[in-house]
LUMMI-803318 format. One record per residue: z, y, x of N, C-alpha, C in turn. Coordinates in steps of 0.1 Angstrom, whole numbers, padded with zeros to 4 digits, always signed. Example, Ala and Ser with C-alpha at 12.3 -4.5 7.8 and 13.67 -1.06 7.14 Angstrom:
<pts>
+0078-0057+0132+0078-0045+0123+0078-0033+0132/+0071-0022+0128+0071-0011+0137+0079+0000+0129/
</pts>
This chain:
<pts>
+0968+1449+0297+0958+1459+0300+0944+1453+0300/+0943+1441+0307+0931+1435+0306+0925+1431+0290/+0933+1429+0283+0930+1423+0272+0926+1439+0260/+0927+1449+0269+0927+1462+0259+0909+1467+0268/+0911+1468+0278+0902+1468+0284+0889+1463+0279/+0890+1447+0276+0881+1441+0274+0878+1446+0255/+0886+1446+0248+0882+1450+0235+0881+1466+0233/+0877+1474+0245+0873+1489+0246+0859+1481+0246/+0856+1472+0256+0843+1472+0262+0833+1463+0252/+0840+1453+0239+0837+1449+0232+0831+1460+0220/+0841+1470+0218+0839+1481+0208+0826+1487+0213/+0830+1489+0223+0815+1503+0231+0802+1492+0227/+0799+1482+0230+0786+1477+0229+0782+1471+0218/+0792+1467+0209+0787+1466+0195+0786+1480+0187/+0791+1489+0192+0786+1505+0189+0773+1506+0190/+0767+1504+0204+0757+1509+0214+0742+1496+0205/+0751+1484+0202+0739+1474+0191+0736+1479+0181/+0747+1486+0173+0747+1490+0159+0737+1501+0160/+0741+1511+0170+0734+1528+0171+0718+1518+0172/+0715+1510+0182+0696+1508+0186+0694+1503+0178/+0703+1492+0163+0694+1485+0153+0688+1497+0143/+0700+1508+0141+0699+1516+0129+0684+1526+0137/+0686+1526+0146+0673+1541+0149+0662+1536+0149/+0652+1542+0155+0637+1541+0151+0631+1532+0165/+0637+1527+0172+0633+1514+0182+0643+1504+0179/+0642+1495+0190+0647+1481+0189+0643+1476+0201/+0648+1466+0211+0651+1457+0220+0644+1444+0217/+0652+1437+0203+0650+1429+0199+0649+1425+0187/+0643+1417+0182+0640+1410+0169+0639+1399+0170/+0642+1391+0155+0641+1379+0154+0645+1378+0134/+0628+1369+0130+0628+1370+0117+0617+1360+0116/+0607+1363+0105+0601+1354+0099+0584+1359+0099/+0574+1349+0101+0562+1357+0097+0554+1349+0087/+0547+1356+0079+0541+1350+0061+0527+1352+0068/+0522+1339+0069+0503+1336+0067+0499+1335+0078/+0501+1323+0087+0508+1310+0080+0523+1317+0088/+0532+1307+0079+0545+1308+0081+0553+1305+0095/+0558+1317+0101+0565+1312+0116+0579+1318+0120/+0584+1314+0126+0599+1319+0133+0590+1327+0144/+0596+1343+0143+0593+1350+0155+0601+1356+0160/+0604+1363+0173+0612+1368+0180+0600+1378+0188/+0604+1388+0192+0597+1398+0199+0613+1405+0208/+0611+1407+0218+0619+1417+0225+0606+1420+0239/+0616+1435+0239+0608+1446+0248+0610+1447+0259/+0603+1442+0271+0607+1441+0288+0606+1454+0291/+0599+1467+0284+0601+1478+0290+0597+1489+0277/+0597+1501+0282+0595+1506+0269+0581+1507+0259/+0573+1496+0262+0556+1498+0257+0555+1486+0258/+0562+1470+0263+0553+1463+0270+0563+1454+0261/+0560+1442+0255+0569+1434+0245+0567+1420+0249/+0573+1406+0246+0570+1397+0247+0575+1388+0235/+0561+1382+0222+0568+1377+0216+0566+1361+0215/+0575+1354+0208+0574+1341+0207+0570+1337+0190/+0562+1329+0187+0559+1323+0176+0560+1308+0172/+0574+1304+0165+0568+1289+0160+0563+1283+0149/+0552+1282+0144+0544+1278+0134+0549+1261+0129/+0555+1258+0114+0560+1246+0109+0553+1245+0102/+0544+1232+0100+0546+1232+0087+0544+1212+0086/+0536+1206+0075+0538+1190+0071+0528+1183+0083/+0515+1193+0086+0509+1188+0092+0513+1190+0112/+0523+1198+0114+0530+1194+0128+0532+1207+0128/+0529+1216+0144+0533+1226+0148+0527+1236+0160/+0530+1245+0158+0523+1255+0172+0530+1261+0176/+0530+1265+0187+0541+1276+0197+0531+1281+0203/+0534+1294+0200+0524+1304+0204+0531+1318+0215/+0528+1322+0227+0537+1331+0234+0524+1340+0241/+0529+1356+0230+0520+1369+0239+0529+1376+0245/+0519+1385+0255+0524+1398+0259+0515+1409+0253/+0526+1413+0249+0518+1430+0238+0523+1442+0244/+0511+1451+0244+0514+1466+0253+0515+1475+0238/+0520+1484+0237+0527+1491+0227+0524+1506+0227/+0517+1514+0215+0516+1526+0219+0520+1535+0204/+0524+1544+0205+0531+1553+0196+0519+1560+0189/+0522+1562+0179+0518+1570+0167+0526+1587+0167/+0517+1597+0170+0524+1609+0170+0527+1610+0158/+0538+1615+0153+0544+1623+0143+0546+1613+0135/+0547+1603+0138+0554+1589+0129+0566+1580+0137/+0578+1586+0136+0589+1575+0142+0587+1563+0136/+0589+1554+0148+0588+1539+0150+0577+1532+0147/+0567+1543+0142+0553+1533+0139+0550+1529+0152/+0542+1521+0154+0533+1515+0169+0523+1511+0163/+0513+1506+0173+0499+1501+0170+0506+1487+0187/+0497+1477+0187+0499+1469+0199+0485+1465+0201/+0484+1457+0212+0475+1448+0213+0480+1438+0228/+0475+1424+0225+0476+1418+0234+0472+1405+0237/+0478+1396+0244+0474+1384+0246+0480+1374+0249/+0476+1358+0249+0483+1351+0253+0480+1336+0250/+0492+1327+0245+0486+1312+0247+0493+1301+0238/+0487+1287+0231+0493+1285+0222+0490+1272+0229/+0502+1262+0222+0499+1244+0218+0507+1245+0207/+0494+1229+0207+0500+1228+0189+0498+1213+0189/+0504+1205+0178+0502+1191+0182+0504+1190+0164/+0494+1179+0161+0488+1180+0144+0493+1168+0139/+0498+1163+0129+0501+1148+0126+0486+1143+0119/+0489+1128+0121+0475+1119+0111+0472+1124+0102/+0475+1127+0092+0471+1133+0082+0463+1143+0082/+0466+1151+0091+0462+1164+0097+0444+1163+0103/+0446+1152+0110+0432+1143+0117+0420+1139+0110/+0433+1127+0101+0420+1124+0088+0415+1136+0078/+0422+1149+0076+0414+1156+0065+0401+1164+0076/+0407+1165+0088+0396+1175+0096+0394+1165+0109/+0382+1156+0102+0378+1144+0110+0370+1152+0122/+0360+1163+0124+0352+1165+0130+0363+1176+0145/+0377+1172+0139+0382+1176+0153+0390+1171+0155/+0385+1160+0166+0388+1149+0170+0404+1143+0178/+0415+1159+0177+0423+1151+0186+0436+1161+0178/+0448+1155+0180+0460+1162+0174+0464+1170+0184/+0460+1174+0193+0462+1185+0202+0454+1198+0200/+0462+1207+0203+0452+1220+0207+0461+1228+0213/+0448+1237+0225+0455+1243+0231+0444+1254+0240/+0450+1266+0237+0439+1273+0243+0450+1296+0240/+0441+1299+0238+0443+1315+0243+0441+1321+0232/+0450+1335+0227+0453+1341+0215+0448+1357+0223/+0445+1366+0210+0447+1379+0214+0454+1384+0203/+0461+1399+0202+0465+1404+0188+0463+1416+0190/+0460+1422+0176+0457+1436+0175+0472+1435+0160/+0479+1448+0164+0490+1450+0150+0492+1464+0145/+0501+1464+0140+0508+1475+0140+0527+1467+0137/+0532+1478+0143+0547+1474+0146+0557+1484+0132/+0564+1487+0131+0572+1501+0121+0591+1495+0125/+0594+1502+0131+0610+1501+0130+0612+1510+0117/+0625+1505+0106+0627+1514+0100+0640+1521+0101/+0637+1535+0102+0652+1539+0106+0659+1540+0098/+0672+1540+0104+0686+1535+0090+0685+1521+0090/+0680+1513+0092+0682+1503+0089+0677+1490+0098/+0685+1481+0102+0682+1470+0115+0666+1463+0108/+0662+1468+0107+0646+1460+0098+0634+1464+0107/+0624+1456+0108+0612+1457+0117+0603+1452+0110/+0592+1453+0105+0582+1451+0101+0567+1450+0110/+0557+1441+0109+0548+1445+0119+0538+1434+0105/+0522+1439+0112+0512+1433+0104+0503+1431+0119/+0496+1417+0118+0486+1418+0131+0475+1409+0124/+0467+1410+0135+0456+1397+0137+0455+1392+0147/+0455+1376+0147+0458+1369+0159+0444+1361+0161/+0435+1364+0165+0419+1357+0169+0425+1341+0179/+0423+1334+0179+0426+1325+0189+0417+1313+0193/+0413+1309+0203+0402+1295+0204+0410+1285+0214/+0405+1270+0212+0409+1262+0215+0399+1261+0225/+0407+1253+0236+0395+1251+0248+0400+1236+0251/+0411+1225+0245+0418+1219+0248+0419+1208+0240/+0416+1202+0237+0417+1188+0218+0405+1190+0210/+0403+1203+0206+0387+1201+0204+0387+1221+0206/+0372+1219+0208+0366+1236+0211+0366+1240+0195/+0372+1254+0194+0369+1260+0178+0376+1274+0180/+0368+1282+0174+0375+1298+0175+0380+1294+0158/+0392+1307+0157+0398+1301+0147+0405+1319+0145/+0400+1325+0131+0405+1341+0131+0413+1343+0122/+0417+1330+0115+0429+1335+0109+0445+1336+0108/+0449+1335+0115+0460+1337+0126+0465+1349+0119/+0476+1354+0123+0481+1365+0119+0492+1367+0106/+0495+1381+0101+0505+1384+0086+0509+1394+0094/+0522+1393+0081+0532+1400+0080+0542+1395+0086/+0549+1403+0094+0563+1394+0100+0576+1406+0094/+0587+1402+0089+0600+1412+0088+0610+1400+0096/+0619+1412+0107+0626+1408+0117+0636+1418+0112/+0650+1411+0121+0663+1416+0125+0663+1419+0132/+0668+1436+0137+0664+1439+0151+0684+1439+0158/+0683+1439+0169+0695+1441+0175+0691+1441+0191/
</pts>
């Protein structure tokens, strides 16, 4: 009985995953974002209010970047959104990284992001699309505003 029980309750919520990837919201995501290139994840702590994670790779090291984005609907367009928000990065550069950009002096940085986007669930299909701008300055390894931040991200939502 227990064992029937438990694969009802398996059935119901991989139903209940399937029904929120296929409609016009999502919970969560996790995919890719182009320019510059990062692993992202976004999930939603309430219905407007999101928290996403960014890891940026590449030869010259890496950044981790973590906002909170407030979320507002588009009338007469399911799943479009517009966002904005804020938040905080480190990033740690290799030598190479150093010697080509001598005038900033340290393989660290660390400092505060904002983003303006837009979000699109597509319905029918577990897919998430979003476009932003991520403005960000260093206050931390060396001072520099820096505006190009941002892309295209496509995620898996579930």
């Amino acid at each position: 009985m227990k064992k029937l029980l438990l694969a009802v309750a398996v059935l119901f919520a991989a139903v209940a995953v399937h029904a929120q990837s296929e409609g016009s919201t999502y919970k969560t995501a996790l995919g890719l974002k182009v320019y510059p290139g990062a692993v992202t994840i976004k999930h939603f702590i309430q219905n407007n209010r999101a928290l996403e994670g960014l890891g940026y790779f590449n030869n010259d090291g890496f950044r981790l970047t973590g906002l909170y984005e407030v979320h507002g609907d588009f009338n007469g367009a399911p799943g479009l959104k517009w966002y904005i928000g804020g938040g905080g990065h480190v990033g740690f550069w290799s030598d190479s990284w150093k010697q080509a950009y001598p005038y900033r002096n340290s393989g660290t940085a660390i400092g505060v992001d904002g983003v303006l986007g837009l979000d699109y669930k597509i319905t029918g299909a577990p897919i998430n699309l979003s476009f932003d701008w991520q403005p960000s300055f260093n206050f931390i390894g060396y001072n520099y505003f820096e505006s190009g931040w941002g892309g295209l991200a496509v995620r898996y939502t579930f």
